[in-house]
N, C-alpha and C positions, 0 to 999 in steps of 0.2 A: 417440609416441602408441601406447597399445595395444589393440588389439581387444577389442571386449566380453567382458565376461565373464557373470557373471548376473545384476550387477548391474542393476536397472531402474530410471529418474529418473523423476521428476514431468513431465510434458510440458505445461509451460504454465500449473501452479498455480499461484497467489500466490506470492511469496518478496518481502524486501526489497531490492528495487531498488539501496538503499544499498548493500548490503555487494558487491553488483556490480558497482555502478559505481566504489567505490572499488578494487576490485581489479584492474577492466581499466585503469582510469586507472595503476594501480602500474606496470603493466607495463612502462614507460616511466622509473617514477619509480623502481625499485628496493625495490619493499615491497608485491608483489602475490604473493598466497597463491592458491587455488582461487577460478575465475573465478563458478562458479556450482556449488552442489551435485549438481543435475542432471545436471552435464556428466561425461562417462564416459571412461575411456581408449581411447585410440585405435590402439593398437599390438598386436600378437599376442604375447601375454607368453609365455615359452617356460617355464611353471614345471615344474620339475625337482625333487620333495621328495627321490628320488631321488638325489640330490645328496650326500646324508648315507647313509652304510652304515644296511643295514637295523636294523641289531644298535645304531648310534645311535641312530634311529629309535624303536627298540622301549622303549633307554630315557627317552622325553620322555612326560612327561604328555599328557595330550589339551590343556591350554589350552597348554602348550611347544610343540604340534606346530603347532594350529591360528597362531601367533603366527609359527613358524618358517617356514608357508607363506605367510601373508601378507607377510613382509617379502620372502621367494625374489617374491612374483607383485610388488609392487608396484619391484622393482627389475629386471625382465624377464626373470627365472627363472634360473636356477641356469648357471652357465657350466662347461661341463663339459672337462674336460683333463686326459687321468689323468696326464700327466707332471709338468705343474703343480702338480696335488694332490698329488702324491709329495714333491712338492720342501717344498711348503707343510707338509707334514705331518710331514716330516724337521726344518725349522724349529722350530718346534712342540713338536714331544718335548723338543728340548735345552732350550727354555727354560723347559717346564714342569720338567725335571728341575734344571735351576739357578736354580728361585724358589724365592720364601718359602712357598709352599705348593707343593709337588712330588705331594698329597694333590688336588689337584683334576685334573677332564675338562675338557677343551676340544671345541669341535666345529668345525670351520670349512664355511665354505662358501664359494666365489667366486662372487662376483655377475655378472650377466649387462648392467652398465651401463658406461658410459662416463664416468659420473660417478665422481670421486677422494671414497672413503668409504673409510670402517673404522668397525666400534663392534660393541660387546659387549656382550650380555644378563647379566642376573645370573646364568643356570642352567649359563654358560660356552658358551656360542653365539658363537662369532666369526667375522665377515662381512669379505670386503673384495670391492670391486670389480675389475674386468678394468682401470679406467679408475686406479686408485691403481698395479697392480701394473706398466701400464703406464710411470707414471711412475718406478718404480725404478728402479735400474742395478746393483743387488748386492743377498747374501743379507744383509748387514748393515741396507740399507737395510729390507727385507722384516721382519729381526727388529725392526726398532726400531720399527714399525708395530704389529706382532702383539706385542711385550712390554710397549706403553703400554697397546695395550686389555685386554691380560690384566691389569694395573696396575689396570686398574678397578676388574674383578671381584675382587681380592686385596685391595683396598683398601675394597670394599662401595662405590665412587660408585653403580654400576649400579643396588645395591639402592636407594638414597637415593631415586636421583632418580625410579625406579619408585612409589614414595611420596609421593614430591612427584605426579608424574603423575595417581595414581588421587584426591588429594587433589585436583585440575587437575578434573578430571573432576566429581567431586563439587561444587564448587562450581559449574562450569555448570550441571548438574543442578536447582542451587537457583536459580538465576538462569532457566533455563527455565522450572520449573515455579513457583516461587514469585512471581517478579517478571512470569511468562509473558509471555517475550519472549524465542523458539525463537531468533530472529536473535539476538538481545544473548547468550545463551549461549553459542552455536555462535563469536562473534565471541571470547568472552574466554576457550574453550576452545583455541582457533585461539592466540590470543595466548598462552596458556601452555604451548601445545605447545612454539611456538617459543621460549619463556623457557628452557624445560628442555630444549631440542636439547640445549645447551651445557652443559658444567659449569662449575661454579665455576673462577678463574683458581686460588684453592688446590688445587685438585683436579687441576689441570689439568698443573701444575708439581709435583705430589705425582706423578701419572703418568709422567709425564716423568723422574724422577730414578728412580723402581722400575723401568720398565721400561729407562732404560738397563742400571743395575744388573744386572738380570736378564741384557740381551743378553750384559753383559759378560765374565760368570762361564760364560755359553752360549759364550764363546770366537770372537763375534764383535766385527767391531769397532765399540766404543761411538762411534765420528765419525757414524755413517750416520745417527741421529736429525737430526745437525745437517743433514746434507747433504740428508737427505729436506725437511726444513722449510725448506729453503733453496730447492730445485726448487718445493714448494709454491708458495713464495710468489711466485715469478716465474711461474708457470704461472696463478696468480689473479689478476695482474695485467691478463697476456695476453689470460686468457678476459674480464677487465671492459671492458679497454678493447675488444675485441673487439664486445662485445655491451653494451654501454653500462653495466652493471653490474648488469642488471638478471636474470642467472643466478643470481646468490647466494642467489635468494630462490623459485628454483623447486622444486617437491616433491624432485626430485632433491635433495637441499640435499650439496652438497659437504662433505670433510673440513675445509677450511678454514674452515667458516661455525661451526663449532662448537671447529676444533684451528685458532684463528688463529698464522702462524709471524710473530708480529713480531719486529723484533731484538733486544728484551730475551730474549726465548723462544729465541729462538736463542742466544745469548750463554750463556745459563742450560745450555741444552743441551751446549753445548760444555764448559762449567766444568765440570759432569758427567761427560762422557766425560775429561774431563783427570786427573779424579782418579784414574779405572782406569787411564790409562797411563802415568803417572806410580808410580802404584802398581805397576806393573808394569816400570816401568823401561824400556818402549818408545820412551819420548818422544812425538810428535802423534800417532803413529796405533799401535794394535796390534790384534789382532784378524782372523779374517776377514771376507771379505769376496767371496771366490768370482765375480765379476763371470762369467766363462765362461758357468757352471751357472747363472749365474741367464737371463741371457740365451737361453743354449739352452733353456729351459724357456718363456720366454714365446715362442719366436720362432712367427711365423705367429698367432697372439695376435689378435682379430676388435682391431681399433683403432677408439673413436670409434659414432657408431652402427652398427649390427646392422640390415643392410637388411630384416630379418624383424621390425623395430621403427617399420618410415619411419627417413629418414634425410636429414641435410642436405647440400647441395653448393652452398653460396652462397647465391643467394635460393630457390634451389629446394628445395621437400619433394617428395618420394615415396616412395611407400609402396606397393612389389610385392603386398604379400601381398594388401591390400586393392582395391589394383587405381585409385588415382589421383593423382594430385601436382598441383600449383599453386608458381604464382611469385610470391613476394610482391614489391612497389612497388622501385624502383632505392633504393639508400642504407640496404634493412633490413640486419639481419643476423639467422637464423632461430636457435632453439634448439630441436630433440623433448626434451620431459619426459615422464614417464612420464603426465601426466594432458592436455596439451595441448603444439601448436606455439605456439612466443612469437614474436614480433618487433619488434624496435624501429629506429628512427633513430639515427642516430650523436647527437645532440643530444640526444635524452629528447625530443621533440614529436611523435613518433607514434608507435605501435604498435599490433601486432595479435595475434590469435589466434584459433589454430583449435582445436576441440573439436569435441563430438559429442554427441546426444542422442537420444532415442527420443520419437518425435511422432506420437501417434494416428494413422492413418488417417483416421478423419473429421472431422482440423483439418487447416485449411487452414494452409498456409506462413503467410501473412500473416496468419492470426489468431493465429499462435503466436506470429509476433511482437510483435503487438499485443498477445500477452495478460497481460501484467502481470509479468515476469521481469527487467525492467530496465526502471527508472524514465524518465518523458524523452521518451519515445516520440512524436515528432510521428505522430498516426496517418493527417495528409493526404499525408506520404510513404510510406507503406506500397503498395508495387506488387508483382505478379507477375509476373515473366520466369522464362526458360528460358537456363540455363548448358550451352553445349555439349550440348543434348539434354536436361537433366535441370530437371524441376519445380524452381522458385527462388524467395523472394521477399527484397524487402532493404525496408529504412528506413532512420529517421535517430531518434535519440537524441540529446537536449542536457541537457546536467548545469552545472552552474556556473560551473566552467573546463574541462571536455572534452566534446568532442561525439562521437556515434562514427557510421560506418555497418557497420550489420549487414545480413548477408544468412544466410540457411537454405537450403542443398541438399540436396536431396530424393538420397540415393547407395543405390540396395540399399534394404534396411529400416530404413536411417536417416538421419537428418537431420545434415548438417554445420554448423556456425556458424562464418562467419569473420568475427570482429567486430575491424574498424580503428576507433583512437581518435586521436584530434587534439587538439589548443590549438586551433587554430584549422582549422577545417575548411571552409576556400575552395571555391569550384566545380574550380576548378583539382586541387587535392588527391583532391577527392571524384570528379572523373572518373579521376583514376591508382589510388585504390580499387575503384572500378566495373570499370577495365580488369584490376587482380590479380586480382579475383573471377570475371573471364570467363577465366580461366587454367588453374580448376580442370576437368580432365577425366579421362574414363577412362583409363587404361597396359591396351596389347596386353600379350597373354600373352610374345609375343616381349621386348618391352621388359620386362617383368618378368623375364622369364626371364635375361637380359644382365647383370643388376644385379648386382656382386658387393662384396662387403663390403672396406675398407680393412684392412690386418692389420700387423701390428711386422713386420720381418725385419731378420735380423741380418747385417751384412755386414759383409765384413775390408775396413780402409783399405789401398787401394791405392799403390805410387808413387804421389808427386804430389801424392795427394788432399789438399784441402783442406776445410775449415768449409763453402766455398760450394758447392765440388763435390758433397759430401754430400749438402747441403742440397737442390742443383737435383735429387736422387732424389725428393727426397719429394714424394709425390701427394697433396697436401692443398691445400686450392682455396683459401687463403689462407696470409700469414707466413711459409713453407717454414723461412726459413733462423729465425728467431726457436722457432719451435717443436722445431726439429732442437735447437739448443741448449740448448732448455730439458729435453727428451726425454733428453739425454744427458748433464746437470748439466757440460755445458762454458760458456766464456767465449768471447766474439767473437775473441779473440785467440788462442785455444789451437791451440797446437799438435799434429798429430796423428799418432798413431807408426804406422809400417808395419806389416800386421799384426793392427792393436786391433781389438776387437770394439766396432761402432757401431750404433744404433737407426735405421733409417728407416723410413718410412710408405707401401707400396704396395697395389696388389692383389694 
């Protein structure tokens, strides 16, 4: 969640209830987008335009620049590591100099999320996350990321679907203003955002065979697309079952929600790479692949959330910078996205979230609640208490099949909302909501201070070492040895050489 920025919401106007209640009900279901427009981020975005050489910079239009700040703020700002960027940039050159256009700039930037992304503007802007580059294990893998998105730009998808987008637009437009009905708009804009995350499966596989191509002739090796798609998709598996599946559909939206690796795509991938090394007379593998360097390059690498973002550690959120955390109910599991905390049950029957808003001064907590922002609203439950010190009020909400309880805390100059949703919302239930809600409090500076971020380090397998011994390094509050494996695109069974250079997860 990230700290405001200057953004301002409506505190309490009209809006439809509907498209609220359908979205916190998602949260649980796997198909909830923005809970409320109103609601603001809640994390300290660390944007860095800085990121790109000035002399980049200098050459972006004002609508390039404006576009390339917004996507650095709304992924938690620019991640900055000049040895990474060296590496990234070395990348980079050889494969612009071994495509079909060796005439075009690229630009890169690294993102400051933990979310697994890549993707690429038409003007040759390419983005990848801390959280994708994380998951690699060599330079191969890195080019086969960076030669599909450039595959875009070469191939004009970028432009297309830019096209399709502003067209996206346009018709909500006419649906607003003509049919006036700001919600139905905003609802079928929303829907065609998300049609055109994605490209077309031709496009997708048009991608895929250019940019092995590219890496291949770059003198890397063409296997790494397959091997990346293959860590993907064990890694999306992980995170679903994890979190009931209801990540895929958060703003953050993953590489996978748009570059699905199913095994046809994979298969595809590989037949690809077999034709360069076949053609090359290598047999399976030829190419680099530099595993050492790439590694050295990520190690110490911030892993996962960015405590200067809130960050999760089991049921627990906090959030240093801003100065409070809360535990949500036994059996959630939390996720920070850039626009709110989520949570759901292991089942899909309950979930929660937290957001943030800006609430007049001279409205009460419980008028705000009551004031028309979600539909349902029993208003003979509306009460005002105090959470650890802090002005409070909660209700109750009933919709069709979900009911929720909401409460608003009054934190500094803004209002928190932590809204739980149910199938059925028992007394039972609704007192273990009431009791995560009195969880939320202030963090000492001490405690703040304490907090340090989870980072990649690279370490040599020892004698002896095994999968499991590895894996009891890693300091990750859930799966150790599952995520160690998948972090390292090894097999439960594998064997591991004295020596090798391996991924763990500590402070």
């Amino acid at each position: 969640m990230r700290q405001w920025g200057t953004r301002t919401g409506r505190t309490g106007g009209a809006r439809s209830a509907r498209a609220v209640l359908l979205a916190a009900c998602a949260l649980a279901l796997s198909s909830c987008a923005n809970l409320d427009m109103d609601a603001m981020p809640v994390s300290e975005a660390r944007i860095q335009p800085a990121a790109l050489r000035s002399s980049d910079m200098d050459m972006m239009t004002p609508a390039q620049r404006r576009e390339h700040e917004r996507l650095v703020a709304s992924y938690g700002g620019a991640y900055d590591d000049p040895e990474l960027k060296a590496l990234i940039q070395q990348v980079v050159e050889r494969l612009v100099a071994a495509s079909e256009r060796p005439d075009l700039k690229y630009r890169v930037t690294v993102l400051n999320s933990a979310a697994i992304n890549a993707f690429a503007l038409p003007d040759g802007s390419l983005y990848v996350t801390r959280g994708l580059l994380a998951l690699a294990n060599d330079t191969s893998e890195l080019s086969s990321v960076l030669s599909h998105e450039m595959a875009h730009v070469i191939a004009r998808h970028a432009s297309i679907r830019e096209d399709q987008v502003k067209q996206a637009v346009l018709v909500s437009r006419v649906i607003s203003d003509v049919v006036n009905d700001p919600d139905l708009g905003a609802l079928a804009m929303q829907k065609s955002r998300m049609s055109l995350a994605s490209f077309s499966r031709g496009q997708e596989l048009e991608a895929d065979a250019i940019g092995v191509g590219i890496a291949a002739r770059a003198g890397f090796d063409p296997y790494g697309a397959s091997r990346f798609l293959t860590d993907m998709g064990r890694q999306s598996a992980l995170k679903n079952a994890s979190v009931g599946g209801m990540s895929s559909t958060t703003p953050d939206m993953d590489f996978l929600s748009s570059h699905p690796a199913t095994p046809e795509r994979i298969s595809i991938a590989i037949a690809n790479a077999r034709q360069y090394s076949v053609a090359s007379g290598a047999g399976t593998s030829s190419g680099e692949k530099d595993r050492n360097a790439y590694l050295s390059a990520i190690d110490g690498m911030v892993y996962g959330d960015d405590p200067k973002e809130g960050f999760v550690r089991g049921r627990k959120f906090f959030h240093p910078k801003l100065g409070f955390t809360f535990l949500a109910p036994e059996g959630f599991t939390l996720e920070n996205t850039s626009q709110a905390v989520l949570g759901a049950n292991g089942s899909g029957t309950e979930a929660l979230r937290l957001d943030a808003v800006r609430v007049s001064g001279d409205q009460s907590l419980g008028q705000y609640l009551a004031s028309g922002w979600i539909d349902g609203v029993e208003v003979n439950s509306v009460e005002s208490l105090s959470v650890n010190g802090f002005s409070a009020a909660t209700a109750v909400a009933r919709g069709e099949q979900w009911s929720f309880r909401m409460f608003a805390i009054r934190f500094g100059s803004d209002v928190y909302r932590l809204i739980f949703a149910a199938r059925n919302l028992t007394p039972e239930l609704d007192k273990q909501f009431r009791a995560a809600a009195e969880t939320f409090r202030r963090v000492s500076s001490d405690e703040a201070d304490s907090v340090k971020p989870l980072r990649l380090r690279t370490v040599s397998v020892g004698l002896g070492d095994t999968v499991e011994k590895m894996a009891g390094r890693m300091q990750v509050p859930d799966r150790p040895l599952e995520r160690f494996l998948i972090l390292n695109g090894l097999d439960r069974d594998s064997k591991l050489k004295y020596g090798e250079k391996l991924k763990i997860v500590a402070e």
